[in-house]
N, C-alpha and C positions, 0 to 999 in steps of 0.2 A: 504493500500500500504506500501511496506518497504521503509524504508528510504532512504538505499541506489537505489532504482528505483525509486526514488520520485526525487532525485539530479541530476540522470542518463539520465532522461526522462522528466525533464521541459524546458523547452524554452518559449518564448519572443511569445505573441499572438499578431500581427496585426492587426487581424479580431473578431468583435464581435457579437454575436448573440444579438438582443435588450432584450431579456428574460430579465427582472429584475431577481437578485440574494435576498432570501431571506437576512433578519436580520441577522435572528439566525444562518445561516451559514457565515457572515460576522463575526458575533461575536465571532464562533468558530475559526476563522481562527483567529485571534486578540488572542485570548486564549492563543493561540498555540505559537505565536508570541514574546507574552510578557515574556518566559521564555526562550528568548533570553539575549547572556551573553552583559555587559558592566562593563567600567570600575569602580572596585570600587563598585560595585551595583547600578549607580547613576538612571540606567534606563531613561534616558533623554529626551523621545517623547514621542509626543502628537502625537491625530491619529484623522484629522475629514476626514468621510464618505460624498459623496455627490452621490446623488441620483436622477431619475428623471429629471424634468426642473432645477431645480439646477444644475446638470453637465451639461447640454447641452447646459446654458446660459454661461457657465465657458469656454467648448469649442468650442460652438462660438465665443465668446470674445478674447477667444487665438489665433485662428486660422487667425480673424480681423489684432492682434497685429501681428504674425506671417508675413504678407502678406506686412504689415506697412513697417517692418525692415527689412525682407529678409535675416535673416539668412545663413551663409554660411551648404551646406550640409557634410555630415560626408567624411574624407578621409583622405592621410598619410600627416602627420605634421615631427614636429622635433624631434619622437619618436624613439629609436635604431629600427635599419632596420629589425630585428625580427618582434617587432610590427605592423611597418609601413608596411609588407607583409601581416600581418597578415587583416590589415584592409582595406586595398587594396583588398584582397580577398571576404570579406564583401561586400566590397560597388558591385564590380563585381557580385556579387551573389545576391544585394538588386535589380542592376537594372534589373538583368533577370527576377526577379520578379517582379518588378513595369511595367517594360515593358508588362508582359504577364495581366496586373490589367490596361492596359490600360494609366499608368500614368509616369511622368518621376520618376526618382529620388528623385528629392527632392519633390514633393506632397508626395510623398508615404512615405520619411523617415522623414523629415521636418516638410512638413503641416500636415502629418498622425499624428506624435506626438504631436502637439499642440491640433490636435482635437481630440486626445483621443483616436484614432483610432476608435473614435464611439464607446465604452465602454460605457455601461449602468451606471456605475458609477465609481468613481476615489477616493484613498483611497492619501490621501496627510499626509506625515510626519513631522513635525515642531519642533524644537527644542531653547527651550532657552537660553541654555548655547553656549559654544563655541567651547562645545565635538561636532563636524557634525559625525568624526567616528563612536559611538557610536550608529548612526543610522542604518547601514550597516547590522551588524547583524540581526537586528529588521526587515528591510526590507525583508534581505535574508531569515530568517526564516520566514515571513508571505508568501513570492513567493513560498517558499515549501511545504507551509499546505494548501495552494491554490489549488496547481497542487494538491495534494494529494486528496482532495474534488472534482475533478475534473472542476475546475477551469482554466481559461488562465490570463494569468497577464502580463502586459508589462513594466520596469521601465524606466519613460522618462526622458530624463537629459534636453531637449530642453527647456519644459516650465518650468525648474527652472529660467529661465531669466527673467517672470515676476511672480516672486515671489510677487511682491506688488499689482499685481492683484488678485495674488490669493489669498491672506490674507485676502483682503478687499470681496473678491464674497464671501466667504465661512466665512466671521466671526472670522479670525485666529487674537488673538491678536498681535499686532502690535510689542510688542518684542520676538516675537518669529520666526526664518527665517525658512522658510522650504526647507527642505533640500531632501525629497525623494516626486515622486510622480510617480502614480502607477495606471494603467490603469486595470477594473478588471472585468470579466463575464467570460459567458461560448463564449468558443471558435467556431466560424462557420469555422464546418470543412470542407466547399466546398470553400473558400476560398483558394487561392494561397499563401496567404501570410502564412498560416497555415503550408502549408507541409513543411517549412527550419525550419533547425534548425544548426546554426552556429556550426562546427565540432572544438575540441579542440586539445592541442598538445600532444603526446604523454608522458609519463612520463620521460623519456630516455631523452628529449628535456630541462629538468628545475629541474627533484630533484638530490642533490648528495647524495650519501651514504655515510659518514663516519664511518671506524671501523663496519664494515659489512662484513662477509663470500661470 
């Protein structure tokens, strides 16, 4: 796949097929990954894979926690009103979806995230320093070499809230915080959750040209 259709055509997987994902193409994707830029060259993540009963006691556990605390679900805050449209459109469009999956809102965007959306397994980022930036690239470029493998991948912000569960399910040393976590198999494409894919702004809408014909 080109790269630029590989950026053009990935999005956010909800739905997963339980197929395990081999090693070797986990590793591949990781490959790919790691010749992501940071600052300095510092290179600053770590990367554990969980697999099997291992993710599914993870998102079990999450999803326990989730239900515990009750999370507020995603929608417009104190962001410029650009944004706060922006995501307002989102959430509109997550519940058309969750509605037609049978579930509200927040099961679908909420509880879905903590349990992994049922991803065969979960690729969690951790880093020791105090660069979390640094991570972002690493992420973005493992989500591209995914889709490119024809992969679905989902990155969840919600179970970063129990980052100290997840250190301790998974064995992540204790000074290390993690910072990305990453929902990851192949996609079921009969899924509803499947067909969106969140539409972006035009370019006209955010770059200037300066000293340009």
């Amino acid at each position: 796949m080109e790269t630029l259709a590989a950026i053009r055509e990935r999005k956010s997987t909800r739905a997963f097929l339980p197929r395990p994902v081999p090693k070797e193409i986990i590793a591949e994707i990781l490959e790919a990954s790691r010749w992501a830029p940071s600052g300095s060259n510092r290179q600053p993540w770590h990367v554990t894979v969980a697999a099997g009963e291992t993710c599914r006691a993870l998102a079990e556990r999450l999803v326990a926690r989730c239900y515990e605390r009750r999370p507020g679900s995603i929608g417009a805050g104190s962001a410029p009103t650009e944004v706060d449209s922006r995501v307002a459109a989102l959430r509109a469009d997550l519940e058309e979806i969750a509605a037609r999956m049978g579930q509200s809102l927040w099961e679908f965007v909420v509880a879905g995230s903590f349990r992994l959306y049922d991803a065969p397994m979960v690729v969690v980022v951790s880093n020791p320093s105090g660069r979390g930036g640094d991570v972002a690239p690493f992420v973005t470029t493992m989500l591209l070499a995914a889709h490119d493998l024809g992969l679905g991948t989902c990155w969840l912000g919600y179970p970063l809230a129990e980052g100290a569960l997840i250190r301790e399910m998974l064995a992540i040393p204790e000074e290390e915080r993690v910072r990305a976590v990453v929902a990851l198999g192949y996609p079921d494409p009969d899924s509803p959750a499947n067909a969106y894919r969140s539409p972006r702004d035009a370019l006209s809408s955010f770059v200037r040209w300066v000293d340009f014909d």
